[in-house]
N, CA, C and O atoms as CSV, one atom per row, in Angstrom:
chain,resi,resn,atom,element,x,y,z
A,1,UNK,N,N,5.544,-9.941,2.199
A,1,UNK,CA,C,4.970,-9.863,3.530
A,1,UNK,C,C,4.424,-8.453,3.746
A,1,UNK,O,O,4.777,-7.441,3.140
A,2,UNK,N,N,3.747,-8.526,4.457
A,2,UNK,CA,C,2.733,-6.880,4.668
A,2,UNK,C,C,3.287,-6.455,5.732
A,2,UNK,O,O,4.005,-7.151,6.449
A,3,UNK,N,N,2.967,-5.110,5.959
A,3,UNK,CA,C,3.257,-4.369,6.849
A,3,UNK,C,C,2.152,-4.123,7.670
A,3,UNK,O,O,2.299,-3.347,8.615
A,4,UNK,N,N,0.432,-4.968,7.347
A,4,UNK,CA,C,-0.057,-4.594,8.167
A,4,UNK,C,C,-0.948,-5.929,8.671
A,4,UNK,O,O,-1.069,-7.041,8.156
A,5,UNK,N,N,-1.464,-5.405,9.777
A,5,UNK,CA,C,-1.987,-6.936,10.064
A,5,UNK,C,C,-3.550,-7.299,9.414
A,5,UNK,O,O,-4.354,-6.412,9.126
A,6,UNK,N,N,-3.760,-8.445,9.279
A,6,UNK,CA,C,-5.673,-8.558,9.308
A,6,UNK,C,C,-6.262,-8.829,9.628
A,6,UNK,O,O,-7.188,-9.529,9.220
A,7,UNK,N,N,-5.945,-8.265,10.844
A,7,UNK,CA,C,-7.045,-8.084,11.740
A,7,UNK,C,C,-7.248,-6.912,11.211
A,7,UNK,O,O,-8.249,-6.634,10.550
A,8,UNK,N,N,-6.232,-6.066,11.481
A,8,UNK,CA,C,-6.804,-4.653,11.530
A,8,UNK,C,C,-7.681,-3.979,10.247
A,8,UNK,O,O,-8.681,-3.261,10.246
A,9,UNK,N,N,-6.860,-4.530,9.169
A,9,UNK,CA,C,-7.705,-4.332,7.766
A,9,UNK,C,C,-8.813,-4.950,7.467
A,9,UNK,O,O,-9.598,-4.466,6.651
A,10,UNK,N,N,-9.030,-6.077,8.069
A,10,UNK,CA,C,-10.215,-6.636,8.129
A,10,UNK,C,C,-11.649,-5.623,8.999
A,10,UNK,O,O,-12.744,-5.239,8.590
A,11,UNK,N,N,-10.897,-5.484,10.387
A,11,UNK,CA,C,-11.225,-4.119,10.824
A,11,UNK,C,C,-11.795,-3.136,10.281
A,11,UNK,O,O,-13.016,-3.044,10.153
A,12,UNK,N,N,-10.899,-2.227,9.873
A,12,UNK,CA,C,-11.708,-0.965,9.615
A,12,UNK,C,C,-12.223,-1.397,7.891
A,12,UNK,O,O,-12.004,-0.492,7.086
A,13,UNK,N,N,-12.658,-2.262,7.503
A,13,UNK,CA,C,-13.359,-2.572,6.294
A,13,UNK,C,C,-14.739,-3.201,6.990
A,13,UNK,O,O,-15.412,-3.831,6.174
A,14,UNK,N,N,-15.189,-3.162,8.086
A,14,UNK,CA,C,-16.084,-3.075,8.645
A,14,UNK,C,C,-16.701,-4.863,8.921
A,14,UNK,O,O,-17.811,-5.154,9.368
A,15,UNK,N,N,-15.456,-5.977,8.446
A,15,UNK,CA,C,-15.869,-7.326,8.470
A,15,UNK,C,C,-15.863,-7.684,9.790
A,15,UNK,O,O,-14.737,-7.846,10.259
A,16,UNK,N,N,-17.219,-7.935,10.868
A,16,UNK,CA,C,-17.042,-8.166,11.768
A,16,UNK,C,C,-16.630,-9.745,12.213
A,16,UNK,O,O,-15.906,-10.047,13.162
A,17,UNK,N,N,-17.161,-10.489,11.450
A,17,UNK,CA,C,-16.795,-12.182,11.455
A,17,UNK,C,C,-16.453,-12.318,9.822
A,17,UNK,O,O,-17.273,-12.594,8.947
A,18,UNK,N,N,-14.866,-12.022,9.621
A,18,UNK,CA,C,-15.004,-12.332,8.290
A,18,UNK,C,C,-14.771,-13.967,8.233
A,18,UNK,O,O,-14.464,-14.749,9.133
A,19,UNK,N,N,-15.082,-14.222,6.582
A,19,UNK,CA,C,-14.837,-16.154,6.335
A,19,UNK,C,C,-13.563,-16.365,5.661
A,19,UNK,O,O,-13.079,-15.607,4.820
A,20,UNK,N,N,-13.139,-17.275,6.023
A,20,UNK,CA,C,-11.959,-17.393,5.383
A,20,UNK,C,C,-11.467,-16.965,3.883
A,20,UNK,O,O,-10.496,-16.339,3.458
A,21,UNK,N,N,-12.375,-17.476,3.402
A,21,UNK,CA,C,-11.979,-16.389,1.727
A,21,UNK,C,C,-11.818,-14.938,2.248
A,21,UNK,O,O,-10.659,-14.583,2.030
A,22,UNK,N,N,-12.437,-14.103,2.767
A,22,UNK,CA,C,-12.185,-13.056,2.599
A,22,UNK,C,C,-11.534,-13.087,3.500
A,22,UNK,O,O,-11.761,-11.997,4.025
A,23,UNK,N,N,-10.360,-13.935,4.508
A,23,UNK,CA,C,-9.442,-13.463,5.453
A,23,UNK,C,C,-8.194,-13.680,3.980
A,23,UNK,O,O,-7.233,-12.919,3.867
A,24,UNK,N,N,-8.430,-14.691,3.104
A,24,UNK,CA,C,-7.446,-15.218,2.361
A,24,UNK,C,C,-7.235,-14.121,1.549
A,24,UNK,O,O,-6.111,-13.693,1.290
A,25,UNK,N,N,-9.022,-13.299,0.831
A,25,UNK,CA,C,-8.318,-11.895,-0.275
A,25,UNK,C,C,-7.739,-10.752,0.802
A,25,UNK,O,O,-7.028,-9.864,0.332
A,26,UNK,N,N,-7.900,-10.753,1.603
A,26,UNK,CA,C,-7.753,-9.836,2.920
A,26,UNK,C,C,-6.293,-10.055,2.745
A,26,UNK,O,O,-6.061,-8.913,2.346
A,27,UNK,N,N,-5.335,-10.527,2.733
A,27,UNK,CA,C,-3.964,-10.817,2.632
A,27,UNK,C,C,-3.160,-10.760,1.824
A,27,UNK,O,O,-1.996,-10.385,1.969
A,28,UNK,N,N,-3.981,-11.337,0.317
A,28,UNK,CA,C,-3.617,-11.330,-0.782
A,28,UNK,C,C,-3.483,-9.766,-1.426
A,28,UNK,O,O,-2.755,-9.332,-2.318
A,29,UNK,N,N,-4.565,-9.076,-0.531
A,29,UNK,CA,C,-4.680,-7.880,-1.068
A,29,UNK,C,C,-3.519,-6.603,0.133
A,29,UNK,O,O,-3.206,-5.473,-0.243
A,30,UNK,N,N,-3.248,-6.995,1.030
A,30,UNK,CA,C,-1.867,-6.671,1.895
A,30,UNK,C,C,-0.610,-6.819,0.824
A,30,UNK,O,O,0.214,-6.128,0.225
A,31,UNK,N,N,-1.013,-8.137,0.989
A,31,UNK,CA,C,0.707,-8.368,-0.131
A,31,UNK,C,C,0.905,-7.764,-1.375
A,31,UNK,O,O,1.971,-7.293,-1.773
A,32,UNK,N,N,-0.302,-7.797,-2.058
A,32,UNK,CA,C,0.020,-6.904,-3.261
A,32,UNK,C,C,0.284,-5.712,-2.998
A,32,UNK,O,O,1.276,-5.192,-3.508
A,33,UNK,N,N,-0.426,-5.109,-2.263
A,33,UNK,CA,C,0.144,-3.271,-1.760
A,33,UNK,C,C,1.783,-3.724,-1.108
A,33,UNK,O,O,2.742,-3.276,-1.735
A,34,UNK,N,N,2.059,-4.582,0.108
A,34,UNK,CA,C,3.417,-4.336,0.140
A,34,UNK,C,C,4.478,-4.509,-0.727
A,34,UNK,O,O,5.609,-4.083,-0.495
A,35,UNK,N,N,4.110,-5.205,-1.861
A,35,UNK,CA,C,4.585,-5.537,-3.091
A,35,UNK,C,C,4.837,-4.159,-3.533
A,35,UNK,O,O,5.967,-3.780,-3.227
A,36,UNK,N,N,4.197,-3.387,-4.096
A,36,UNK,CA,C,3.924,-1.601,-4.549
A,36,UNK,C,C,5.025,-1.305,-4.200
A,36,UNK,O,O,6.044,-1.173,-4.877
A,37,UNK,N,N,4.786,-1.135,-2.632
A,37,UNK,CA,C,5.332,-0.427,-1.163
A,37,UNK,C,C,6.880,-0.494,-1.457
A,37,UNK,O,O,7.449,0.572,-1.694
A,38,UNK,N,N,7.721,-1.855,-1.458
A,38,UNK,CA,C,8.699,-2.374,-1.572
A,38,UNK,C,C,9.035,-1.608,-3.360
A,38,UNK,O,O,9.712,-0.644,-3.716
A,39,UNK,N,N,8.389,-2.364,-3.934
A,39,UNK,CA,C,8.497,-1.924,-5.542
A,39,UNK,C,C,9.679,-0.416,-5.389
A,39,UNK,O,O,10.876,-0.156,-5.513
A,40,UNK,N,N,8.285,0.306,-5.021
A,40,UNK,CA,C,8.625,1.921,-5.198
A,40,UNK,C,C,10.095,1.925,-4.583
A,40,UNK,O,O,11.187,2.278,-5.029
A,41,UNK,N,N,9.686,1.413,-3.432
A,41,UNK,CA,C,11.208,2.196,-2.635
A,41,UNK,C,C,12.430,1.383,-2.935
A,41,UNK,O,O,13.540,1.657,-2.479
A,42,UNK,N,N,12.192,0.449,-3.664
A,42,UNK,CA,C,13.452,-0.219,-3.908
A,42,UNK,C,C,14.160,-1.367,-2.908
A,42,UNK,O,O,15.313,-1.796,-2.858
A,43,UNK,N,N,12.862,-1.691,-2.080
A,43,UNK,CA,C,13.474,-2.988,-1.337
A,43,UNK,C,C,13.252,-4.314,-1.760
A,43,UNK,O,O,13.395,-5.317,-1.060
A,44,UNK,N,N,12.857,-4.269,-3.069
A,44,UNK,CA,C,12.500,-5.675,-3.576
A,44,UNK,C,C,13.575,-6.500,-3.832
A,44,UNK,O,O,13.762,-7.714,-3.753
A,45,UNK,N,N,14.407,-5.301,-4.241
A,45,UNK,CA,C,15.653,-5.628,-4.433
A,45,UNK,C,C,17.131,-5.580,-3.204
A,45,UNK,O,O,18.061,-6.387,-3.221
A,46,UNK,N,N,16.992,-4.542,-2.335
A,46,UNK,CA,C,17.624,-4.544,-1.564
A,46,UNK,C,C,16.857,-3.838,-0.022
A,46,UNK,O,O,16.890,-2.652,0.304
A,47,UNK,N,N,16.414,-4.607,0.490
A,47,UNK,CA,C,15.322,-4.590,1.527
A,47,UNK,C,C,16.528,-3.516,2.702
A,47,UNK,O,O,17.708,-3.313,2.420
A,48,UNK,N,N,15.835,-2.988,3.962
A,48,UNK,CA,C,16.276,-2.693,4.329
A,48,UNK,C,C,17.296,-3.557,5.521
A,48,UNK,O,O,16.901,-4.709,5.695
A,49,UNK,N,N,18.288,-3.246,6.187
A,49,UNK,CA,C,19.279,-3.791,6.540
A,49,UNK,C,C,18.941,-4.150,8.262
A,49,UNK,O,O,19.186,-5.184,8.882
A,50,UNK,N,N,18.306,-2.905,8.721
A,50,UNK,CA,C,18.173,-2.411,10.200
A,50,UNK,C,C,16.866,-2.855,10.709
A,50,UNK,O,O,16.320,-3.553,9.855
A,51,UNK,N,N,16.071,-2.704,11.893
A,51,UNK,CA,C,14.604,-2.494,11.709
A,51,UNK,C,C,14.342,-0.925,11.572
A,51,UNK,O,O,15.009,0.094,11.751
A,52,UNK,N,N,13.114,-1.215,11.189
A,52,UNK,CA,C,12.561,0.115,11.202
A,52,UNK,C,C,12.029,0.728,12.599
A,52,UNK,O,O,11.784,0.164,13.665
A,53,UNK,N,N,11.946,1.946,12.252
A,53,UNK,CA,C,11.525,2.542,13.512
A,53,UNK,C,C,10.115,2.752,13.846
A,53,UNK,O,O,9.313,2.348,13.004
A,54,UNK,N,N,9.579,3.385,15.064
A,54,UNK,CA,C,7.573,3.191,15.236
A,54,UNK,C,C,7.432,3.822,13.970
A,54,UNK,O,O,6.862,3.339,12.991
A,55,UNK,N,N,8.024,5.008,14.054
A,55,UNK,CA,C,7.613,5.929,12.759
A,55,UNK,C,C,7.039,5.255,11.390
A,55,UNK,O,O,5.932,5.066,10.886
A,56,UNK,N,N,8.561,4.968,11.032
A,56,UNK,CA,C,8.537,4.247,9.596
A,56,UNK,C,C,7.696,3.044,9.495
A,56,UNK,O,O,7.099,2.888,8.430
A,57,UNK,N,N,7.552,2.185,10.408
A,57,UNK,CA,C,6.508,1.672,10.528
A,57,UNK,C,C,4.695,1.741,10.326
A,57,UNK,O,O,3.817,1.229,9.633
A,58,UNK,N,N,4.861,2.762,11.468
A,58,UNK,CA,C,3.598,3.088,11.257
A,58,UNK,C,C,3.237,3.738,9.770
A,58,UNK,O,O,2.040,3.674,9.490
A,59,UNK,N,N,3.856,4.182,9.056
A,59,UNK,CA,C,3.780,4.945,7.846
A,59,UNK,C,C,3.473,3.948,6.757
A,59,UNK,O,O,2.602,4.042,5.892
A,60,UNK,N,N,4.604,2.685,7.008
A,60,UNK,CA,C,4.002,1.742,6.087
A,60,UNK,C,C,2.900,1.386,6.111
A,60,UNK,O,O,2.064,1.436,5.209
A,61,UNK,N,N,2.776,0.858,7.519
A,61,UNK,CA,C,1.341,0.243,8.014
A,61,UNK,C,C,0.011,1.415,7.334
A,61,UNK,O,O,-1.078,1.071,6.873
A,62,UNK,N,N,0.404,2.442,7.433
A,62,UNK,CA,C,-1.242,3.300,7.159
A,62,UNK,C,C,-1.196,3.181,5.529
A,62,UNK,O,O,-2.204,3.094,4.829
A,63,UNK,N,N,-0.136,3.189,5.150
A,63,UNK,CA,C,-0.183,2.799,3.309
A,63,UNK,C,C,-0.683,1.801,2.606
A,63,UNK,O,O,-1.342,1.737,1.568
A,64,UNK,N,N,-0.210,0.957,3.429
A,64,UNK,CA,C,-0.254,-0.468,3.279
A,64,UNK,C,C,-2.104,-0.893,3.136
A,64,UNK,O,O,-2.781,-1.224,2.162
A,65,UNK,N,N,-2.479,-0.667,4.731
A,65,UNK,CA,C,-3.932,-0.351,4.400
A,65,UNK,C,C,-4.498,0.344,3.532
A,65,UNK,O,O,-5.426,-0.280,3.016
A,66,UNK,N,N,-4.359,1.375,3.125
A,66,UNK,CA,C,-5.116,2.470,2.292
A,66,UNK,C,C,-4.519,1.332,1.386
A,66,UNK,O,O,-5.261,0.363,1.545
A,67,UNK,N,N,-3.817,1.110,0.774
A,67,UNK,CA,C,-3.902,0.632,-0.958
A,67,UNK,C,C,-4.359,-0.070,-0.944
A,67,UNK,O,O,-4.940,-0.255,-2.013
A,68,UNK,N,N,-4.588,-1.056,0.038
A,68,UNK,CA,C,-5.135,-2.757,-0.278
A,68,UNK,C,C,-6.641,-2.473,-0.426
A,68,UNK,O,O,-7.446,-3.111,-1.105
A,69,UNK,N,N,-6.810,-1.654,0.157
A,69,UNK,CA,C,-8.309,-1.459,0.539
A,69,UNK,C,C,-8.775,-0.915,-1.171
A,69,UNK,O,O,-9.900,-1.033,-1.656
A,70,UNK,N,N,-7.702,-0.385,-1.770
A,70,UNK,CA,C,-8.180,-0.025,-2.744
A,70,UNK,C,C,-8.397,-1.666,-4.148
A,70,UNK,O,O,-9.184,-1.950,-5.051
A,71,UNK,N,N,-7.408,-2.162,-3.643
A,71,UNK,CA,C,-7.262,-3.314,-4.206
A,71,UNK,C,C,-8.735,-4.368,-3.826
A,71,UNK,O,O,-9.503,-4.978,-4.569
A,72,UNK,N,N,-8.666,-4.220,-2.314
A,72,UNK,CA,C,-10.375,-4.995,-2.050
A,72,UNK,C,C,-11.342,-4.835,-3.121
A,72,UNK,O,O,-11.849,-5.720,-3.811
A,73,UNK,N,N,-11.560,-3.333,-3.171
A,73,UNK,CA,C,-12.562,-2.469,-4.028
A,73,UNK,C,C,-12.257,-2.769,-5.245
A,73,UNK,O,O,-13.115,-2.409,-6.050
A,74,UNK,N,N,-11.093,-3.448,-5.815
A,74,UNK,CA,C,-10.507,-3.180,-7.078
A,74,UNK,C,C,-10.843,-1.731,-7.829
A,74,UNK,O,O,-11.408,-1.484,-8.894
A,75,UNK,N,N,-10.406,-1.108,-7.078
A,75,UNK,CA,C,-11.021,0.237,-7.678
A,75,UNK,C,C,-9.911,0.730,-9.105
A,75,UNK,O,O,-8.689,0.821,-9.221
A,76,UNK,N,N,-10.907,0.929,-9.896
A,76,UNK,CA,C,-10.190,1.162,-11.147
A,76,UNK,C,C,-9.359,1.914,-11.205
A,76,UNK,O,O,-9.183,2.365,-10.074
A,77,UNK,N,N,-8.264,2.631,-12.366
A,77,UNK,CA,C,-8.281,3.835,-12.646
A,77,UNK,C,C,-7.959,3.618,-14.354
A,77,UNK,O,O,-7.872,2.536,-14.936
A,78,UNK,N,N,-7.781,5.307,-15.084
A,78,UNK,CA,C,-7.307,5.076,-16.215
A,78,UNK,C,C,-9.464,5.547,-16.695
A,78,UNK,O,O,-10.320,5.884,-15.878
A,79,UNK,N,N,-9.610,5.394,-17.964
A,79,UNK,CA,C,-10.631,6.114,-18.638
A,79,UNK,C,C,-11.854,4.993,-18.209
A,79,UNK,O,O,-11.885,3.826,-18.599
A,80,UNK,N,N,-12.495,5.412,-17.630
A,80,UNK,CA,C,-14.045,4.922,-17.570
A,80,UNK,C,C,-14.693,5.098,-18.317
A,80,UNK,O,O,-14.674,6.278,-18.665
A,81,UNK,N,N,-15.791,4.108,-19.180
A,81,UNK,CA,C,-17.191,4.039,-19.623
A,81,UNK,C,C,-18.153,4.449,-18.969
A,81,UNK,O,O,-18.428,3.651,-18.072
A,82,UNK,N,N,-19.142,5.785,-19.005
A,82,UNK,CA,C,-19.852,5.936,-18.164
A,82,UNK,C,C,-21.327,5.386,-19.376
A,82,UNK,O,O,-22.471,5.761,-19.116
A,83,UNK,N,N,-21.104,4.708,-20.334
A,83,UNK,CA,C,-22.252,4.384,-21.319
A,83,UNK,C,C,-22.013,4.768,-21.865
A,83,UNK,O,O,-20.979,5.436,-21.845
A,84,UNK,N,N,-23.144,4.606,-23.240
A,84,UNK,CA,C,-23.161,5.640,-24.522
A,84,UNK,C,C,-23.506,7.311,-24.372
A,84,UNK,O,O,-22.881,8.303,-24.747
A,85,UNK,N,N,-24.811,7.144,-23.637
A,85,UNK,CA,C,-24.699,8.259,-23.293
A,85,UNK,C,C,-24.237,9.926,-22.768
A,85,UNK,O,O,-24.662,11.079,-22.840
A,86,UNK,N,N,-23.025,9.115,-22.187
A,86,UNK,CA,C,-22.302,10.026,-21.293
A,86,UNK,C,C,-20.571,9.795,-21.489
A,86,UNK,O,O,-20.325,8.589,-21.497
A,87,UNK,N,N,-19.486,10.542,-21.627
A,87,UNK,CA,C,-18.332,10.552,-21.887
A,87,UNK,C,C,-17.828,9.999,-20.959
A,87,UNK,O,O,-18.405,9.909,-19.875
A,88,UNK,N,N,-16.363,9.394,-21.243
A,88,UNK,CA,C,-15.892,8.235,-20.043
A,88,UNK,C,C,-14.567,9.573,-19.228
A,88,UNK,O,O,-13.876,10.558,-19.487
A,89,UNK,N,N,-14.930,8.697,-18.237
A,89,UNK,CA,C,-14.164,9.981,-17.214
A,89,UNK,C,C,-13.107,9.453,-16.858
A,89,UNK,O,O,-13.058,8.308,-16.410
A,90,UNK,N,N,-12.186,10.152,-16.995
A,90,UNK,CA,C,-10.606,10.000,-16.469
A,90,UNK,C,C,-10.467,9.672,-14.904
A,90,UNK,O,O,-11.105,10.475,-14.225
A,91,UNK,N,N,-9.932,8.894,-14.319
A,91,UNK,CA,C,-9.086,8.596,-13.006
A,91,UNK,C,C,-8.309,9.297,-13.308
A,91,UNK,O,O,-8.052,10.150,-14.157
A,92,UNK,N,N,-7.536,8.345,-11.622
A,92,UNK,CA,C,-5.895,8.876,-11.760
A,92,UNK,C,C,-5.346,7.903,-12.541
A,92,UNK,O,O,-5.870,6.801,-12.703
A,93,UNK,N,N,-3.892,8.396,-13.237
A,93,UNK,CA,C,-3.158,8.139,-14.415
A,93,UNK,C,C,-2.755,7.050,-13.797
A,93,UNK,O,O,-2.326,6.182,-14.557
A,94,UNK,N,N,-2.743,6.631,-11.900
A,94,UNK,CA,C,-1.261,5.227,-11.540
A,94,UNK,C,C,-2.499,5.455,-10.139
A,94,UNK,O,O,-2.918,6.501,-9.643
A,95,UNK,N,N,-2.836,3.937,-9.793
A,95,UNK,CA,C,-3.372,4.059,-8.986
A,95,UNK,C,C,-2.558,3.937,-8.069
A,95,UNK,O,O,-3.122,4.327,-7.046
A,96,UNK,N,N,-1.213,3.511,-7.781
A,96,UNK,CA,C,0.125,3.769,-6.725
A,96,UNK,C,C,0.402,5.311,-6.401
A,96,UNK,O,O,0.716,5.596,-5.246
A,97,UNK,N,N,0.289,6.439,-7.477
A,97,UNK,CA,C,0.712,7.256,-7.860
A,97,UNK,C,C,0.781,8.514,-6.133
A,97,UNK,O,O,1.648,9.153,-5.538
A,98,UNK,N,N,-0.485,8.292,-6.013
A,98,UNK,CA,C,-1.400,9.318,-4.897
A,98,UNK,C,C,-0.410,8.716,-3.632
A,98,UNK,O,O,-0.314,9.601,-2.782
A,99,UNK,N,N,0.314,7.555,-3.263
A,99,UNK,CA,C,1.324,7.471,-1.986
A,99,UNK,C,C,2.649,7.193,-2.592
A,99,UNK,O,O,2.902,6.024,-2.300
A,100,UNK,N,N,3.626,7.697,-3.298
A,100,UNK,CA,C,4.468,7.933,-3.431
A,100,UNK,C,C,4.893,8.948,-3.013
A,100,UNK,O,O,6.120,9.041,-2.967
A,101,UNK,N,N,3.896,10.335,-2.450
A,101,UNK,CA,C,4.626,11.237,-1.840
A,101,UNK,C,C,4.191,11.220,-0.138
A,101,UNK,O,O,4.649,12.019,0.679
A,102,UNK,N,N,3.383,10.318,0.123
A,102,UNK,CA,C,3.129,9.825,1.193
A,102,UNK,C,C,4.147,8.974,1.813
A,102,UNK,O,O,4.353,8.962,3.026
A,103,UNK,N,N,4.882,8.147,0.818
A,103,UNK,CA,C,5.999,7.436,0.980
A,103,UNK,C,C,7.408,8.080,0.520
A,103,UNK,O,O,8.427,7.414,0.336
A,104,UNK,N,N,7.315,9.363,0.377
A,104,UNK,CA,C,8.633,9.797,-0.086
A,104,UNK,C,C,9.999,9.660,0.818
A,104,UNK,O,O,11.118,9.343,0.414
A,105,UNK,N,N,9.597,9.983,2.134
A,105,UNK,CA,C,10.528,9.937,3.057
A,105,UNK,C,C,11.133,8.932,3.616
A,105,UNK,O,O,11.849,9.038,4.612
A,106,UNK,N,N,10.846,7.701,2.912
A,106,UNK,CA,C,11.594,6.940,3.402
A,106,UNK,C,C,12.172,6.116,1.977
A,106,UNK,O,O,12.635,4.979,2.072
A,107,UNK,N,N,12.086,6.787,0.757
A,107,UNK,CA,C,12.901,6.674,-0.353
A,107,UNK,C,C,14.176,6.361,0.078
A,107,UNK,O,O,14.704,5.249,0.070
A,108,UNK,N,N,14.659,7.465,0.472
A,108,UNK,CA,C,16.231,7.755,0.662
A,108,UNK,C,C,16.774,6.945,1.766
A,108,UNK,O,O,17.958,7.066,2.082
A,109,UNK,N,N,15.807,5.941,2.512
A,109,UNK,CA,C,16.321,5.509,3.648
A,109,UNK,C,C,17.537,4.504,2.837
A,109,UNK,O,O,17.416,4.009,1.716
A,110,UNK,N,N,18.686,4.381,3.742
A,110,UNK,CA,C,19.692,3.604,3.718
A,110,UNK,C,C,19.912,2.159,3.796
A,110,UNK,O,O,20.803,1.779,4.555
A,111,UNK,N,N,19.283,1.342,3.170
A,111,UNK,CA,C,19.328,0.109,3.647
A,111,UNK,C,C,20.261,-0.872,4.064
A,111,UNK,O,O,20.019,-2.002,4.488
A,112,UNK,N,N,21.455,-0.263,3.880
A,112,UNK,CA,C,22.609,-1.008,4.486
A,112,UNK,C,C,22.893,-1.004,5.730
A,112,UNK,O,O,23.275,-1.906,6.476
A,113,UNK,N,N,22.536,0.796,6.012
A,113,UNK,CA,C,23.515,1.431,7.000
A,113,UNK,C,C,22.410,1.280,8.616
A,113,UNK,O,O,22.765,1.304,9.794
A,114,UNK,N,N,20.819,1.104,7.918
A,114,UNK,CA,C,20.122,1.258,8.509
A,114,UNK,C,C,19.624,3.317,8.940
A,114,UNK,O,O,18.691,3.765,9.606
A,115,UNK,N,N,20.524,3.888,8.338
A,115,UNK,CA,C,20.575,5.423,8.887
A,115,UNK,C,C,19.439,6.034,7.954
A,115,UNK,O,O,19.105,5.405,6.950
A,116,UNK,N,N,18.885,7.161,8.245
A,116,UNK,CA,C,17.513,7.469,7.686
A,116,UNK,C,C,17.602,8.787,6.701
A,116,UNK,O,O,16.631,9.527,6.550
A,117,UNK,N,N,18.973,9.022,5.988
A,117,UNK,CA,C,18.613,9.822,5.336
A,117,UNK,C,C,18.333,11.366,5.418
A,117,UNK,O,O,18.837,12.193,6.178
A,118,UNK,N,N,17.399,11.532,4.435
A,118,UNK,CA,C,17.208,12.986,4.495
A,118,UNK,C,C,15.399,12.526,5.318
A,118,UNK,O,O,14.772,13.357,5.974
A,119,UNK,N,N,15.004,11.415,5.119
A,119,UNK,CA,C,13.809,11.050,5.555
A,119,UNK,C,C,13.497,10.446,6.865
A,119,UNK,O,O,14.378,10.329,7.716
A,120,UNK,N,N,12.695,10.189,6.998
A,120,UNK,CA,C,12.105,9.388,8.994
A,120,UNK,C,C,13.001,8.410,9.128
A,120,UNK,O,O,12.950,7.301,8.595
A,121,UNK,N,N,13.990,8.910,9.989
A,121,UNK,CA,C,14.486,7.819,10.657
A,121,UNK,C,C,15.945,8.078,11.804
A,121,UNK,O,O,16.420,7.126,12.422
């Protein structure tokens, strides 16, 4: 389940009447980022206990967007072909990589206790 809605990602991706396929990759591409999201922090396995707070929320929510959006784009990473002509150019090494410290602070959150750690909460 996502942390963000789609409307809103549909939103700022500029779809003013989107069609159902793209409300359907529009979601598909939420879930895979909250998939990440969860991954990283370790709630796939043990989700958190409490709700979250606006904070932590909102934090997911702006992640959540930014990756999917990257996922819309399928934006690559890892060594590009720029042709024969021209040498293939390096990305980033993890396209997750760049919000893991965006998401650091709520690593440590507690999922039992609901208590926040050394991070937002």
């Amino acid at each position: 389940m996502s942390y963000a809605a789609v409307a809103e990602f549909t939103r700022r991706l500029g779809l003013q009447t989107p069609t159902t396929a793209q409300l359907t990759q529009a979601q598909e591409a939420l879930d895979a980022a909250a998939l990440e999201i969860d991954s990283w922090l370790g709630w796939d396995v043990n989700p958190p206990a409490g709700p979250l707070t606006t904070q932590q929320a909102a934090l997911l929510s702006g992640v959540n967007i930014k990756r999917a959006s990257e996922h819309w784009r399928l934006t690559p990473f890892g060594a590009l072909g720029q042709g024969p002509a021209l040498p293939a150019v390096l990305t980033a090494r993890d396209g997750f990589y760049r919000y893991t410290r965006e998401l650091a602070p709520l690593k440590h959150y507690d999922t039992t206790t609901g208590a926040g750690g050394w991070g937002i909460g």
